[in-house]
TORBA-907247 format. One record per residue: x, y, z of N, C-alpha, C in turn. Coordinates in steps of 0.02 Angstrom, whole numbers, padded with zeros to 5 digits, always signed. Example, Ala and Ser with C-alpha at 12.3 -4.5 7.8 and 13.67 -1.06 7.14 Angstrom:
+00660-00284+00390+00615-00225+00390+00660-00165+00390/+00642-00112+00354+00684-00053+00357+00645+00002+00394/
This chain:
+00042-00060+00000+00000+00000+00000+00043+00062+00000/+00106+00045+00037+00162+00115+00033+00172+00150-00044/+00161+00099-00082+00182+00113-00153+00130+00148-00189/+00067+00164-00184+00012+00178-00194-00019+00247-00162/+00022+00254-00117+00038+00318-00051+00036+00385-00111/+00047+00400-00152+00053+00450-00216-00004+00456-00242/-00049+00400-00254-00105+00404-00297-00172+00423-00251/-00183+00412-00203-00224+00419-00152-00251+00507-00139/-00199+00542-00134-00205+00612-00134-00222+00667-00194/-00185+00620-00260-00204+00641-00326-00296+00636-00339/-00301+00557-00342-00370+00540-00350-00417+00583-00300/-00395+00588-00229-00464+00623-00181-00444+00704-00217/-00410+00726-00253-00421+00804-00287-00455+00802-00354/-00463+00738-00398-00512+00745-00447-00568+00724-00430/-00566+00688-00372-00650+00655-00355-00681+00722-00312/-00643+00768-00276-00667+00820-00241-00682+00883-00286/-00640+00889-00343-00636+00963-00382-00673+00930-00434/-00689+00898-00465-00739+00872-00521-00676+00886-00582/-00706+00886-00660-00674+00902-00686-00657+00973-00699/-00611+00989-00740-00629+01066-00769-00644+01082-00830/-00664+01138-00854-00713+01153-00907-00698+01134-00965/-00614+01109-00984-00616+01088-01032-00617+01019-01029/-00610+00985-00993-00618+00895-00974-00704+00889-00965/-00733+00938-00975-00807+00923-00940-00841+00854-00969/-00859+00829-00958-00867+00747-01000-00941+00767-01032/-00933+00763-01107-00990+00740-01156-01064+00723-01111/-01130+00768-01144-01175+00715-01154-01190+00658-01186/-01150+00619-01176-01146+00549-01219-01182+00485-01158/-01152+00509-01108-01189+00454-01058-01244+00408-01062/-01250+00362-01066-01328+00319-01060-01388+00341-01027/-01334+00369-00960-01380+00372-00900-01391+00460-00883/-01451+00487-00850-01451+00554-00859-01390+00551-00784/-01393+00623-00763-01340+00647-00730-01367+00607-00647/-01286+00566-00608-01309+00555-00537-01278+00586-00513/-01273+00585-00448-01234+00624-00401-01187+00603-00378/-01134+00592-00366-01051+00570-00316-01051+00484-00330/-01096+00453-00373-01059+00377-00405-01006+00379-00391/-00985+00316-00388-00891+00314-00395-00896+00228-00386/-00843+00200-00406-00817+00127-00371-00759+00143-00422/-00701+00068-00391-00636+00074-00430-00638-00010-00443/-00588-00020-00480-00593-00098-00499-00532-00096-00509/-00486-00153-00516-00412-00203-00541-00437-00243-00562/-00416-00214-00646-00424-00238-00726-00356-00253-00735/-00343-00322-00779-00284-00363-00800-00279-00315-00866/-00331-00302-00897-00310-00240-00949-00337-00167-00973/-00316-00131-00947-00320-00072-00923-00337-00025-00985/-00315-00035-01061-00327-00009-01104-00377-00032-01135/-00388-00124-01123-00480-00146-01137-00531-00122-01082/-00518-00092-01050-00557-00075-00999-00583-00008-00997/-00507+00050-01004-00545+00093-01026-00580+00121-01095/-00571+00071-01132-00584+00082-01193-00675+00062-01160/-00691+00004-01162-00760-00016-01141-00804+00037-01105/-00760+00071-01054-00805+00134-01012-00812+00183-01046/-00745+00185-01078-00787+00227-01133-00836+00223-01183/-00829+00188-01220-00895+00161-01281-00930+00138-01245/-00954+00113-01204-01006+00088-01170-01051+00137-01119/-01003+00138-01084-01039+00216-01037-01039+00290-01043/-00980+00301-01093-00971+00349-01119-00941+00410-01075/-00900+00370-01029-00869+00404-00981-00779+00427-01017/-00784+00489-00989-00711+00527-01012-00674+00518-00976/-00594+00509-01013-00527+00505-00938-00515+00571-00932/-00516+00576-00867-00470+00628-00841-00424+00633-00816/-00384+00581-00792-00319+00545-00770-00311+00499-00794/-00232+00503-00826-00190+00426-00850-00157+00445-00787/-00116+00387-00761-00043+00400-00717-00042+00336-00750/+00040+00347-00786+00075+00268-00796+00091+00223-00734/+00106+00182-00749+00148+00112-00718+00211+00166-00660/+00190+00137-00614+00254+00166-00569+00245+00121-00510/+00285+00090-00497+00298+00058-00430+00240-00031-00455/+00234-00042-00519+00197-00095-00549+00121-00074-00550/+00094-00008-00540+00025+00005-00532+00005+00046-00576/-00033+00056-00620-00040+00117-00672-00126+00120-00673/-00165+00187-00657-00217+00187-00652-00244+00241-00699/-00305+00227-00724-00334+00268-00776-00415+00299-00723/-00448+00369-00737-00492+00377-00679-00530+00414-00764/-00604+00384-00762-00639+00388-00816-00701+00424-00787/-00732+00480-00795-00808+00527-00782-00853+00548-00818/-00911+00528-00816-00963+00568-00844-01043+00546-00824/-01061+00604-00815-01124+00605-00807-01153+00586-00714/-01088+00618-00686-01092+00631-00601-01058+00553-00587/-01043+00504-00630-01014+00436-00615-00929+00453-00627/-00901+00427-00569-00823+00424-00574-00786+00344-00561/-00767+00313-00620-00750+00260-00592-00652+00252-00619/-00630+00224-00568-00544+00194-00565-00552+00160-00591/-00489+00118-00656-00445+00081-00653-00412+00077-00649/-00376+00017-00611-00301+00021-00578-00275-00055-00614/-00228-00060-00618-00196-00111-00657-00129-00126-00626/-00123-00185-00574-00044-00190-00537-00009-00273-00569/+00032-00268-00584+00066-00306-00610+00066-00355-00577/+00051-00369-00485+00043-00414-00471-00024-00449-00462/-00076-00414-00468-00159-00419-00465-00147-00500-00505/-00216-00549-00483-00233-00615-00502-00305-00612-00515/-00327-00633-00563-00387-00651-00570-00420-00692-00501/-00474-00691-00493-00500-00732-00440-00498-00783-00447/-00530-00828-00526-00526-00889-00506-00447-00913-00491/-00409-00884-00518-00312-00889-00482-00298-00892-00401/-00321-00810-00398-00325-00805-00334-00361-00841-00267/-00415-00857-00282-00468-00926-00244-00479-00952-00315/-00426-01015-00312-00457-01082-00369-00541-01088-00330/-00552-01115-00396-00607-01148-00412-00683-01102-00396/-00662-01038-00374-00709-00981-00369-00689-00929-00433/-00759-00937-00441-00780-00890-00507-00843-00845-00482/-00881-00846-00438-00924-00798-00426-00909-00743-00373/-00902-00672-00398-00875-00648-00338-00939-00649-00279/-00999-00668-00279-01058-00680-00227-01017-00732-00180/-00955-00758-00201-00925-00843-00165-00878-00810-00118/-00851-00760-00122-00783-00742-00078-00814-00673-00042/-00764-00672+00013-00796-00586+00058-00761-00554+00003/-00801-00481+00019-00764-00412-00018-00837-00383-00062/-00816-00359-00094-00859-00302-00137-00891-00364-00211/-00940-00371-00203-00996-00394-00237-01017-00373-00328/-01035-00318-00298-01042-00267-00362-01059-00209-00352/-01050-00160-00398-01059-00092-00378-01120-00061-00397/-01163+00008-00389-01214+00001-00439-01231+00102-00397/-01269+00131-00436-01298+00191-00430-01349+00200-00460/-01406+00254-00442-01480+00269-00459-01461+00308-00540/-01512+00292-00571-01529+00347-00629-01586+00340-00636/-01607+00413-00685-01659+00444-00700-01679+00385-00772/-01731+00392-00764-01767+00375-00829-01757+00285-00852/-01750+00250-00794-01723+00175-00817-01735+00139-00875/-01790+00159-00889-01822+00113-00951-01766+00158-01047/-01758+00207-01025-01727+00235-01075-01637+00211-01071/-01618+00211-01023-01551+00183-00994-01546+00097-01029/-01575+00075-00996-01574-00006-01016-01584-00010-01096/-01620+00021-01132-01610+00033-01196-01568+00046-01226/-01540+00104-01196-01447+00120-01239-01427+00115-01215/-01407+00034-01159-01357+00000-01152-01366-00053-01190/-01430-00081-01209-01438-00152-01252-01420-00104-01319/-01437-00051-01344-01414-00040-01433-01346-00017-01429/-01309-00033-01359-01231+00004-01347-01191-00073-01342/-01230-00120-01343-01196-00183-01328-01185-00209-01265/-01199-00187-01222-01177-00188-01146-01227-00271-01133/-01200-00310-01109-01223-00389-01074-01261-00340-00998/-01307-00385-01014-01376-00382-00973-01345-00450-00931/-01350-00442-00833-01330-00510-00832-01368-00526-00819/-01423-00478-00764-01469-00505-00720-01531-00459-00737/-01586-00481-00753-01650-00434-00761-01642-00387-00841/-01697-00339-00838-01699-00300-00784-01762-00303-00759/-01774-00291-00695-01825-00308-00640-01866-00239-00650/-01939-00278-00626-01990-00189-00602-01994-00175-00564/-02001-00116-00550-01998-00073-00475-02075-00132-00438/-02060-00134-00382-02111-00178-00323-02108-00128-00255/-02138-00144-00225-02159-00127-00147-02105-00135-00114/-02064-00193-00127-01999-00221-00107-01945-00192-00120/-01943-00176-00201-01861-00139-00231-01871-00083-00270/-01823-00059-00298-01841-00015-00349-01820-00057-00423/-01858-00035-00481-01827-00055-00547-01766-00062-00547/-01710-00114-00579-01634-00130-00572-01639-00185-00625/-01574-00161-00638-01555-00216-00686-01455-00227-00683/-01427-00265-00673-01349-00296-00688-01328-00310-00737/-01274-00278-00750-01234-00264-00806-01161-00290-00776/-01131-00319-00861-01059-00340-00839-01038-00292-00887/-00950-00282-00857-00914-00249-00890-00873-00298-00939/-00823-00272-00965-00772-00326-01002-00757-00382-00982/-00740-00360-00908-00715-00406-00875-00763-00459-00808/-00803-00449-00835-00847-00489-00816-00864-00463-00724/-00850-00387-00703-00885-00354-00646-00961-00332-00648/-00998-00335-00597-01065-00318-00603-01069-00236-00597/-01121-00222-00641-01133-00157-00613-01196-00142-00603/-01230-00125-00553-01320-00130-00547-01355-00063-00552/-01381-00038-00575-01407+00016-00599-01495+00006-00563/-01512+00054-00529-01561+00057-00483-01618+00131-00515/-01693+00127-00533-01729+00167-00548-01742+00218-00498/-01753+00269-00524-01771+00334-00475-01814+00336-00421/
């Protein structure tokens, strides 16, 4: 974590100052505008990855930092969503890391990530004509939940998207 000690203070000044006017990220987004989204992920490939957030979510980088100390992270925004990738040379896939586990629901830790948007039924649409894998649903709002539906990324992370 000592090695990582650099990136920590960088990232809490773009997640706190937003972007600036000329980084302002496109209305391109799927989703209309949320508020303070965020999650980070360790992607084995960092340039398929941000390539995907981008065409897919249509999120802008606003930070590259190369490879330094084996860690190189890319920080992608738009539309009030901020998400990390970080890429460390020593990172393992899970099923590597716990053989014979492939579901992250199987091991402790972070599950999947997910934030509210406006207008769900328009969202889930231009993610299916954007290509985006549908994993789970998408569900109707009940007494019980709100409308949601799960989405994988490249790399096969969930992302759950929750109705207004």
């Amino acid at each position: 974590m000592k090695r990582l000690g650099w990136i920590l203070p960088v990232l809490a000044l773009v997640v706190v100052s937003g972007p600036t006017p000329a980084q302002s990220p496109r209305s391109r987004t799927p989703f209309k505008p949320v508020e303070g989204a965020f999650f980070a992920l360790s992607v084995a490939d960092l340039a398929a990855s941000t390539q995907w957030y981008g065409e897919k979510l249509g999120l802008d980088i606003v930070l590259e930092v190369p490879s330094q100390g084996g860690t190189a992270v890319t920080v992608l925004e738009g539309g009030g969503l901020t998400v990390e990738l970080l890429r460390h040379d020593s990172a393992r896939p899970l099923a590597t890391a716990c053989p014979g586990v492939r579901d992250p629901q199987s091991v402790h830790g972070i599950v999947k990530a997910g934030f509210v948007v406006k207008d769900f039924d328009d969202v889930v649409a231009e993610l299916r004509a954007r290509g985006v894998e549908i994993a789970f649903g998408p569900f109707p709002a009940s007494a019980q939940q709100r409308a949601n539906v799960l989405i994988r990324d490249n790399s096969g992370n969930l992302i759950q998207l929750f109705g207004k």
